[in-house]
Structure formats: structure tokens, C-alpha cells
C-alpha positions as CSV (number, residue, x, y, z in Angstrom):
1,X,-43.4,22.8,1.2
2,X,-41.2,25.5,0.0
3,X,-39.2,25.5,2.9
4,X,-38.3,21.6,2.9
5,X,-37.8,21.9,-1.4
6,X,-35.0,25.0,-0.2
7,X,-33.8,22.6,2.6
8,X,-32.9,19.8,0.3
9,X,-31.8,22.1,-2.7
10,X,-29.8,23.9,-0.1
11,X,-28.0,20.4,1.1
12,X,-27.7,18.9,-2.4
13,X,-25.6,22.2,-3.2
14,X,-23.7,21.8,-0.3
15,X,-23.2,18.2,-0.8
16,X,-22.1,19.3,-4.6
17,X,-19.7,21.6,-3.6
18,X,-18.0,18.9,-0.5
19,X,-17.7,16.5,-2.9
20,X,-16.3,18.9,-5.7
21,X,-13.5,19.7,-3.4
22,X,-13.0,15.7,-1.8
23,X,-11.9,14.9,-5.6
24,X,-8.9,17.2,-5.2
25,X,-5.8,14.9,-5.4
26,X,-3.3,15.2,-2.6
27,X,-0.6,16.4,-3.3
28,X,2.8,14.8,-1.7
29,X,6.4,15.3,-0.9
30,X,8.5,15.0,-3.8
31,X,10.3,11.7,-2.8
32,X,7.1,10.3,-1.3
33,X,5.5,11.0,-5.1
34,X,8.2,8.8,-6.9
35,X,7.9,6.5,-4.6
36,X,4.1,6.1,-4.7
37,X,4.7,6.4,-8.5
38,X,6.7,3.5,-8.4
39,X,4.7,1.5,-6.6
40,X,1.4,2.0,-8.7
41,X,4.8,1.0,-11.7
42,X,5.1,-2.2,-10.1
43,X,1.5,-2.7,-9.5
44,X,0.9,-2.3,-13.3
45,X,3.6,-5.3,-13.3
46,X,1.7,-7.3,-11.3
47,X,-1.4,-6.5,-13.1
48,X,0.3,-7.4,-16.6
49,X,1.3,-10.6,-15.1
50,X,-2.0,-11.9,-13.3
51,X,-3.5,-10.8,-16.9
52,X,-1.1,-13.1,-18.5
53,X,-1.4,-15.9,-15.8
54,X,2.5,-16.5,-16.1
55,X,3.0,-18.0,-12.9
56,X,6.6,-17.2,-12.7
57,X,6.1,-13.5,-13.1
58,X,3.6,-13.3,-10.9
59,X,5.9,-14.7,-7.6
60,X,8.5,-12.0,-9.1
61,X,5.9,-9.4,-9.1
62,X,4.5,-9.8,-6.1
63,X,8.0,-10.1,-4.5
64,X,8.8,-6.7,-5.5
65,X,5.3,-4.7,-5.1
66,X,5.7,-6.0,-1.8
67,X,9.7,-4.4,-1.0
68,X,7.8,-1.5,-3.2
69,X,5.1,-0.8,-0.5
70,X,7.9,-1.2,2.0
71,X,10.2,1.6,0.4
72,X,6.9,3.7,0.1
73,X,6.4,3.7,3.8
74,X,9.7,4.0,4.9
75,X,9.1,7.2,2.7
76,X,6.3,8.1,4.2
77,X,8.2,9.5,6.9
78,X,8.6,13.1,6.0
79,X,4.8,13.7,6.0
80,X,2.4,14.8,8.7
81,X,1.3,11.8,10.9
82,X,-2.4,12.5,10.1
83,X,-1.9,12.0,6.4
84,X,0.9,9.4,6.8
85,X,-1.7,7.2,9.5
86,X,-4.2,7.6,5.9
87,X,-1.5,6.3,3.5
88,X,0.1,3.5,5.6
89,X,-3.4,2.3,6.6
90,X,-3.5,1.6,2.4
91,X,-0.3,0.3,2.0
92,X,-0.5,-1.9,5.2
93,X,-4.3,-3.3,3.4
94,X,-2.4,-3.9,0.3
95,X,0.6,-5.7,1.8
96,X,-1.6,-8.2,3.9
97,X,-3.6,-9.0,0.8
98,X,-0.8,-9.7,-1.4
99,X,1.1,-12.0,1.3
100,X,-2.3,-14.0,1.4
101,X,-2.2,-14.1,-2.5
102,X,1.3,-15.7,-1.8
103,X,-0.1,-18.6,0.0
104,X,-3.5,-19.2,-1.1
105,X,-5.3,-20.6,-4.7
106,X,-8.3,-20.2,-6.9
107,X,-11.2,-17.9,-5.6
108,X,-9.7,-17.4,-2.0
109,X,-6.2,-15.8,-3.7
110,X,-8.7,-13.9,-6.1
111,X,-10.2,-12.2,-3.8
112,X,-7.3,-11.4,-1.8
113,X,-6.2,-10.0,-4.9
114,X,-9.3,-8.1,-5.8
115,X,-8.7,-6.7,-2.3
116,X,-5.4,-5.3,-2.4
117,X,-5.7,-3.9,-6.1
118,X,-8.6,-1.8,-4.6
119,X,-6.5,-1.2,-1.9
120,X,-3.6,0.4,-4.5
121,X,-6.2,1.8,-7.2
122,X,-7.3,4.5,-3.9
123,X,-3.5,5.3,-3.8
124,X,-4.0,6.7,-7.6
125,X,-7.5,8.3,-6.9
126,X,-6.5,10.1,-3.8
127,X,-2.8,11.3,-4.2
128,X,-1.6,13.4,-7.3
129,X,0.7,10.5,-9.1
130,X,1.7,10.5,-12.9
131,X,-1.4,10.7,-15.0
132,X,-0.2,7.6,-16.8
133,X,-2.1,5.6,-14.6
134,X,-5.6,5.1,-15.1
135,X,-8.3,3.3,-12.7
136,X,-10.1,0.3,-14.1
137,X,-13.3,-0.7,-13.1
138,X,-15.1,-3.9,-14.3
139,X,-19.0,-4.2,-13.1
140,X,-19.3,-7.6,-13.8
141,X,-17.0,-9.3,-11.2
142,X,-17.0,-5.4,-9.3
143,X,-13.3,-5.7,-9.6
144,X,-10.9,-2.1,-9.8
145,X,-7.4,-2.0,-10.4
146,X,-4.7,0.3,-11.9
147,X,-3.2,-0.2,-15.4
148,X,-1.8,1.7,-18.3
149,X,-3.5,2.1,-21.4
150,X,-7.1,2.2,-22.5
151,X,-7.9,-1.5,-23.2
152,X,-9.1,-3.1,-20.1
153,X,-7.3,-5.9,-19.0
154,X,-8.6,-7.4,-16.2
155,X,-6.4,-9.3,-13.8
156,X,-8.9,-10.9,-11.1
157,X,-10.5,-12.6,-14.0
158,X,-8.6,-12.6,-17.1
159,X,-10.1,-15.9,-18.4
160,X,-13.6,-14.9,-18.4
161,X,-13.7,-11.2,-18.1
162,X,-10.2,-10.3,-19.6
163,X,-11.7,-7.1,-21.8
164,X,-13.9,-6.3,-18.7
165,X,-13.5,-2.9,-18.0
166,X,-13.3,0.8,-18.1
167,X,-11.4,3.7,-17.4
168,X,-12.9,5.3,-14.3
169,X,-10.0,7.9,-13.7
């Protein structure tokens, strides 16, 4: 019995101490950083202008988060392929959910879009960007995305859960 209680305590330690150091944010080149920074910029846009429902701001926004994630990977060229396989892997997620928000309507365009702001909310939780942007988290509709500020304003379903939300990072 002992042996299976020092076992466990033994893998919940090392499990502590894994995950201690898997929250480390990585850190990037210096040109890839602003450019990641502004994307997660122009995904704030985007979020401000699903929240508002203005239509014509959000073809405009997701015109230029979409030339954004294309600058980002075209930056992404001065890193390590290992790392720059991780990041592109995000940004190519992102991109394909956002064209699909282009073309599609009601709950099939929101969860396109509930796709690819999870999709750009891991590019703030695993890369060391500008600590202006916080991670949003809304139980209710299990939605994430990236704003500034500390009121939630929730952009997958700002009619019904608008103030659903919290800061998760």
C-alpha cells in the first residue's frame, strides 16, 4: 500500500513539475513577435466587430486577419522547422476557419468562428506576445478567444452571452 501511495505521489509530482515547465511561453524571433503581435491586433479587430455585429467591419476584419496570418507565416521563416511546422499548423487552422466564416451563415459560420478564435487564442497561450492580450473563456457556449480589457465580450455569441466570460490568461 505504501509503495502504490509513493508511486502515485511520485507521478503527481512529476506530472506537477511537466506541466510547470509546459506553461513556459515560447519565446520568438524578434520580427516573428511583431508579427504574431499583430495578428492577435487584428484578431482583437475582428473580435470587436463580431461583438458589435457590424457586418461591414466584419468582411474588413476578416480580410485583413487573413493577409495578417499570411505575413505571420511568411515570417515564420527564420525559425527552426520543428517549431515553425507547430506555428503554421495554427495559423493554417485559423485561415481555413475564417475563409469558411466568409461563405457560410448562422450556427455553421459560428462555429467556424469559434474554431479559428481557439485556433488564435493558443497563439497567445503558447508564444511570449505583448501581455495586453488576455484569453477569454466563456463556459456557457465553451467558446475562447483573445481580447483586450477585462470585460468579457463575447464574439460567437454576443446576443445572448455578450458579458460571458473570463480572463483565463
Amino acid at each position: 500500500m505504501k509503495f502504490v501511495i509513493t508511486v502515485s505521489l511520485g507521478f503527481l509530482f512529476s506530472f506537477y513539475i511537466n506541466s510547470a515547465d509546459a506553461r513556459r511561453a515560447i519565446v520568438l524571433d524578434e520580427s516573428l513577435t511583431q508579427e504574431v503581435n499583430e495578428l492577435l491586433g487584428q484578431t482583437v479587430d475582428l473580435q470587436t466587430s463580431f461583438y458589435n455585429q457590424n457586418e461591414n467591419e466584419i468582411t474588413a476584419s476578416l480580410n485583413q486577419t487573413l493577409k495578417q496570418i499570411d505575413d505571420a507565416k511568411s515570417a515564420s521563416l527564420v525559425i527552426e522547422e520543428y517549431s515553425r511546422s507547430h506555428l503554421n499548423k495554427i495559423l493554417d487552422a485559423a485561415k481555413s476557419r475564417l475563409e469558411l466564416t466568409q461563405t457560410t451563415q448562422d450556427e455553421i459560420r459560428r462555429r467556424n468562428l469559434k474554431s479559428a478564435f481557439e485556433q488564435l487564442a493558443h497563439l497567445a497561450r503558447i508564444y511570449k506576445v505583448d501581455n495586453k492580450y488576455r484569453i477569454f473563456f466563456c463556459p456557457k457556449d465553451r467558446s475562447s478567444w483573445v481580447q483586450t480589457g477585462w470585460k468579457a465580450k463575447n464574439p460567437i455569441n454576443p446576443e445572448t452571452l455578450g458579458s460571458c466570460g473570463k480572463a483565463v490568461k
